[in-house]
C-alpha positions in Angstrom: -6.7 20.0 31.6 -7.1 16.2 31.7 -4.0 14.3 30.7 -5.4 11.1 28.8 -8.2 12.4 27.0 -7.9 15.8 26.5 -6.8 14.8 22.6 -10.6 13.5 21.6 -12.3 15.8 24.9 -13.8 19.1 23.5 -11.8 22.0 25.6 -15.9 22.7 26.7 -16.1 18.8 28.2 -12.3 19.1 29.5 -12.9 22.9 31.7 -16.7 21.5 32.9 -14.7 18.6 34.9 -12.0 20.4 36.1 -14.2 23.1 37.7 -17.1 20.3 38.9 -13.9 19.1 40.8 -12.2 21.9 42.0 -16.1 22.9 43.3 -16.1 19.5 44.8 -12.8 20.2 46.6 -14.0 23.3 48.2 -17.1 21.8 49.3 -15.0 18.7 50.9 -17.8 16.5 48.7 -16.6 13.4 47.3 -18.0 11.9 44.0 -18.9 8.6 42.8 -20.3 7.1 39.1 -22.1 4.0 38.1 -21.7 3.4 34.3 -22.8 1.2 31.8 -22.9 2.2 28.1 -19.9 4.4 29.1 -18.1 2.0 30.1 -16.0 4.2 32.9 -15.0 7.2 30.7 -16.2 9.4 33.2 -14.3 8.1 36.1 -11.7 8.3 33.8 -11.7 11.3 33.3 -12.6 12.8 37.0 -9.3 10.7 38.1 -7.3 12.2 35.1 -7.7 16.1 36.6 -4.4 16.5 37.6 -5.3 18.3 41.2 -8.1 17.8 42.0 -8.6 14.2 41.4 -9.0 13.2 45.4 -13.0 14.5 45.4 -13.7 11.2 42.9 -14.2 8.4 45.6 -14.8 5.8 43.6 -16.6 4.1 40.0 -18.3 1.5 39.4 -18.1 -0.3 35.8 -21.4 -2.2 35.8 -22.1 -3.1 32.4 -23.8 -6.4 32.7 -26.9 -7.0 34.6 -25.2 -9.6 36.7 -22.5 -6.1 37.8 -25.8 -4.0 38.9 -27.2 -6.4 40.9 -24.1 -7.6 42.5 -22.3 -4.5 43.1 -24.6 -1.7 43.3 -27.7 -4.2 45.2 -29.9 -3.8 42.4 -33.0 -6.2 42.3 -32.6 -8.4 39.1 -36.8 -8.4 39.0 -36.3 -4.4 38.6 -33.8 -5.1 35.7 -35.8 -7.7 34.1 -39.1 -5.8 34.6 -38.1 -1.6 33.9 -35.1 -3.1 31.5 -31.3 -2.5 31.8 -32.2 0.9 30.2 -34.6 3.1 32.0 -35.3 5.4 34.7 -35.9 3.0 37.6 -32.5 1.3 36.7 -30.9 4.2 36.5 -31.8 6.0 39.8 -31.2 2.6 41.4 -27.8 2.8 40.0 -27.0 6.2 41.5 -28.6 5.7 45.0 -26.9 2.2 44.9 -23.3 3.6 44.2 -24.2 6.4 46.9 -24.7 3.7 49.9 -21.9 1.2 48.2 -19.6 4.4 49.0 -18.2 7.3 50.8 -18.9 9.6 48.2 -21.8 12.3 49.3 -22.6 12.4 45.4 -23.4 9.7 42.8 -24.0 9.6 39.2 -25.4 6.8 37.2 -25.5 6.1 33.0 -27.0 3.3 31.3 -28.1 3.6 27.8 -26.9 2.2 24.4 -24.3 3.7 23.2 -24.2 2.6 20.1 -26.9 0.5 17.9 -28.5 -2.1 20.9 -30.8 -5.5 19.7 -33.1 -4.9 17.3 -36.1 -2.9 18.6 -33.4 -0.7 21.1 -32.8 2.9 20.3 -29.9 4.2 19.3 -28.1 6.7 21.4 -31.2 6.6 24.7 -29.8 7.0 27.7 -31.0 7.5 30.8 -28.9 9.2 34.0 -29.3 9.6 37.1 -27.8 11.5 40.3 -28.1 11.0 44.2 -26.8 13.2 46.3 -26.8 12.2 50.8 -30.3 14.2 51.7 -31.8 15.2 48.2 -33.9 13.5 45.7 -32.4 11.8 43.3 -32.6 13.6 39.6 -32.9 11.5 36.4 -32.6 12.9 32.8 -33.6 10.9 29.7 -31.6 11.8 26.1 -32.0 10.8 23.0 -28.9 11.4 20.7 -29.5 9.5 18.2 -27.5 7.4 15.9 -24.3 8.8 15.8 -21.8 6.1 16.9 -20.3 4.6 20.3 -17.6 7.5 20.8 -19.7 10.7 20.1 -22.8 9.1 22.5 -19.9 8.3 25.5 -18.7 12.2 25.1 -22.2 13.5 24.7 -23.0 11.7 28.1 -19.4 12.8 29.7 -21.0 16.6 28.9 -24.6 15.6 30.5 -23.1 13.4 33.5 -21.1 16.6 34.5 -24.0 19.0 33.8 -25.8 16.6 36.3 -23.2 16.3 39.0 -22.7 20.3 39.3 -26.3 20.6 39.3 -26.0 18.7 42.6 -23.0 20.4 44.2 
């Protein structure tokens, strides 16, 4: 069980990333995440597995557009052109924390969260995850308007659907 968020984690969320990482430990694969709208709760929570926290290699926080371009080499004309929020941004978030790391897996999230400017909408949010020698996956959700904190754990429960998908 996760230490620090297992109080606002459903027990579902909580037993999905303790298995994703003891799979990940018996393969010898290492994980990493590139989030936005989530703002790192899912590294969070991969480092908080008491155990089994040495298959998460790394996260990156990149919620601005300045972070994705600098840290994960995305090019700022794919931002400005797909937008921050969309499938090209997102698989180029994954495959950019894939080659920024060790990790042989990588997850991306970007999305809003919560209500964005006018004309975004609430709760879309696209993922996306590399793994070393496969095609990259992306998944597209809508969950609607239901607030910053049920989004993030609604995307903690896809983000780990996607990454043992890929183990």
């Amino acid at each position: 069980m996760s230490e620090t968020l297992s109080p606002v984690l459903p027990d579902e969320v909580d037993r999905a990333a303790r298995l994703l990482l003891e799979r990940a430990c018996d393969d010898n694969i290492s994980i990493a995440t590139a989030e936005s709208c989530t703002g790192g709760l899912l590294a969070s929570l991969l480092t908080d597995v008491e155990g089994a926290a040495h298959a998460f290699e790394r996260g990156f926080v990149v919620y601005s557009n300045q972070a994705k371009a600098e840290l994960l080499g995305i090019d700022p004309e794919l931002i400005e052109g797909a937008g921050p929020v969309s499938e090209a941004v997102a698989r180029a978030m994954a495959e950019g924390a894939l080659r920024a790391s060790e990790a042989q897996i990588a997850l991306s999230v970007t999305g809003f969260a919560g209500r964005g400017a006018p004309g975004d909408e609430p709760g879309l949010v696209h993922f996306a995850c590399a793994r070393t020698g496969r095609e990259t996956a992306h998944r597209e959700e809508h969950f609607g308007d239901v607030g910053r904190g049920p989004a993030r754990i609604e995307c903690i429960r896809v983000g780990l659907e996607m990454l043992s998908e890929a183990l």
